[in-house]
C-alpha positions as CSV (number, residue, x, y, z in Angstrom):
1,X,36.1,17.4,-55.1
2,X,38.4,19.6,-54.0
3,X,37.8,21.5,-50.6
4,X,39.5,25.3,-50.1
5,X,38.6,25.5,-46.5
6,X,35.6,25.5,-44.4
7,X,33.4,28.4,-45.0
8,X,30.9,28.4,-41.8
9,X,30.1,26.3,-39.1
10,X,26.5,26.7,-37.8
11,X,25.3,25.8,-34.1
12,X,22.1,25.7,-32.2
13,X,21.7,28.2,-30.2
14,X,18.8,28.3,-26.9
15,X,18.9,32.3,-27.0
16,X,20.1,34.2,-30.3
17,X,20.0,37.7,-28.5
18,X,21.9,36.1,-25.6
19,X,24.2,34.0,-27.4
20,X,25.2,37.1,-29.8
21,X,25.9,39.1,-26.6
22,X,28.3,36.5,-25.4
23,X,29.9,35.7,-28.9
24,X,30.6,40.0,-29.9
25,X,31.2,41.1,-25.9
26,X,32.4,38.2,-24.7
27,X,34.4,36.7,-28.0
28,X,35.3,39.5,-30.1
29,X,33.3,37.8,-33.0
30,X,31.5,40.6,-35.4
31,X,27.9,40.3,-37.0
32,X,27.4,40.3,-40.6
33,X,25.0,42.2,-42.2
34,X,24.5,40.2,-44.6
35,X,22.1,37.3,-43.9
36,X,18.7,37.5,-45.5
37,X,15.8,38.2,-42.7
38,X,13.1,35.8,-44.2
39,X,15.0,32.4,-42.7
40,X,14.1,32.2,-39.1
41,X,15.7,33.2,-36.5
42,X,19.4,33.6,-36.5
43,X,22.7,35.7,-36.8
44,X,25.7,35.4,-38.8
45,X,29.0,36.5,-37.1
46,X,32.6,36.9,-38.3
47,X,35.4,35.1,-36.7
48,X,38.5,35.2,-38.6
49,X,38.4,34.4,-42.6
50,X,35.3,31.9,-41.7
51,X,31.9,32.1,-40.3
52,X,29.5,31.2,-37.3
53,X,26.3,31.0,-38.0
54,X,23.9,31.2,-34.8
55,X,20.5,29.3,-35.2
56,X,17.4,29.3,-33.1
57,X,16.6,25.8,-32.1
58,X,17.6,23.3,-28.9
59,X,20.9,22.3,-29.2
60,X,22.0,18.8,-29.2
61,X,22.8,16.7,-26.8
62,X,26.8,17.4,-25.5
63,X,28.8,14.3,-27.3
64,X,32.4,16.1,-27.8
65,X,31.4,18.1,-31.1
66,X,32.7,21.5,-30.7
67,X,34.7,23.7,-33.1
68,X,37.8,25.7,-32.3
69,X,38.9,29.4,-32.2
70,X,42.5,29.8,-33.0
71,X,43.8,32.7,-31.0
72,X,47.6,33.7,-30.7
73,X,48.0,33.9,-26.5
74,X,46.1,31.2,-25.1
75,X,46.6,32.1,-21.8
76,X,46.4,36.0,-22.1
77,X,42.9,34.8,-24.0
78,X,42.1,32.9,-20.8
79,X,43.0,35.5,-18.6
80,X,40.4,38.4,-20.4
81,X,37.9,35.6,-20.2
82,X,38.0,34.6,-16.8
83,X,37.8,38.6,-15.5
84,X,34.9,38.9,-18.1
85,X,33.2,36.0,-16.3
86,X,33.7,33.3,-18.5
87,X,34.7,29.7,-17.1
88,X,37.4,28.7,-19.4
89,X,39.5,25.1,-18.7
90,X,42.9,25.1,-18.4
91,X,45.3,25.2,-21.1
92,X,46.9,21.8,-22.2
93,X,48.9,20.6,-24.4
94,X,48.3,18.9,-27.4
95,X,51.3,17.7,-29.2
96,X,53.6,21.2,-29.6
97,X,49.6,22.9,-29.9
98,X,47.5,23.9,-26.6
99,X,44.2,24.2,-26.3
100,X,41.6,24.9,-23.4
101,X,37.7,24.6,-23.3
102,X,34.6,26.8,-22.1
103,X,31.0,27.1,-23.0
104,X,28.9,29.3,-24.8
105,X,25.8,30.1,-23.0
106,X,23.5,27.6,-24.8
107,X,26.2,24.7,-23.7
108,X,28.1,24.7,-27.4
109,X,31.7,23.8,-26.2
110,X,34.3,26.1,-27.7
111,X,38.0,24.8,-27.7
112,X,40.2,28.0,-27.7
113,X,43.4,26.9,-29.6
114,X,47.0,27.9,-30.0
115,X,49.0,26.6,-32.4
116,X,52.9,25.3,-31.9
117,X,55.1,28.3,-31.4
């Protein structure tokens, strides 16, 4: 095998009208037209090259999973958060990287990273 990158991450999701709000408004993700309506209850959204795939169903109990949004100006991303509402962690370090923490509204933890400058 031979892996080219990671193609979508899929998370449970409490909500999928109120966890697509908070991941296009809130986020800046977009939604895909493109996922078939006949598998349940779900959205597929844009971030980057990859995807996020939203599912309807309880989401698991918190035990460090997350995934992580690389963005370019971790504190100017923190800053738009915060006035939108958002509770977002401070940044920290994490070798010559930074990264900082906040929740989606179903309790998915989302790492906002920036890589070394």
């Amino acid at each position: 095998m031979k892996p080219l990158a990671v193609h979508h991450v899929s998370i449970s999701v409490l909500d999928v009208p109120e966890a697509l709000a908070f991941y296009l408004d809130k986020l800046g993700l977009t939604q895909r037209g493109d996922r078939p309506a006949d598998i349940g209850d779900g959205a597929w959204l844009d971030v980057g090259g990859q995807q996020l795939h939203l599912i309807q169903a309880q989401p698991p109990a918190a035990c460090g999973q997350h995934f992580a949004i690389l963005v370019e100006d971790l504190d100017a991303t923190t800053v738009e958060l915060r006035a939108a509402g958002v509770s977002v962690s401070d940044a920290v370090g994490v070798g010559a990287a930074r990264q900082a923490f906040l929740a989606d509204p179903s309790g998915n933890s989302i790492e906002l990273h920036e890589p070394a400058r």
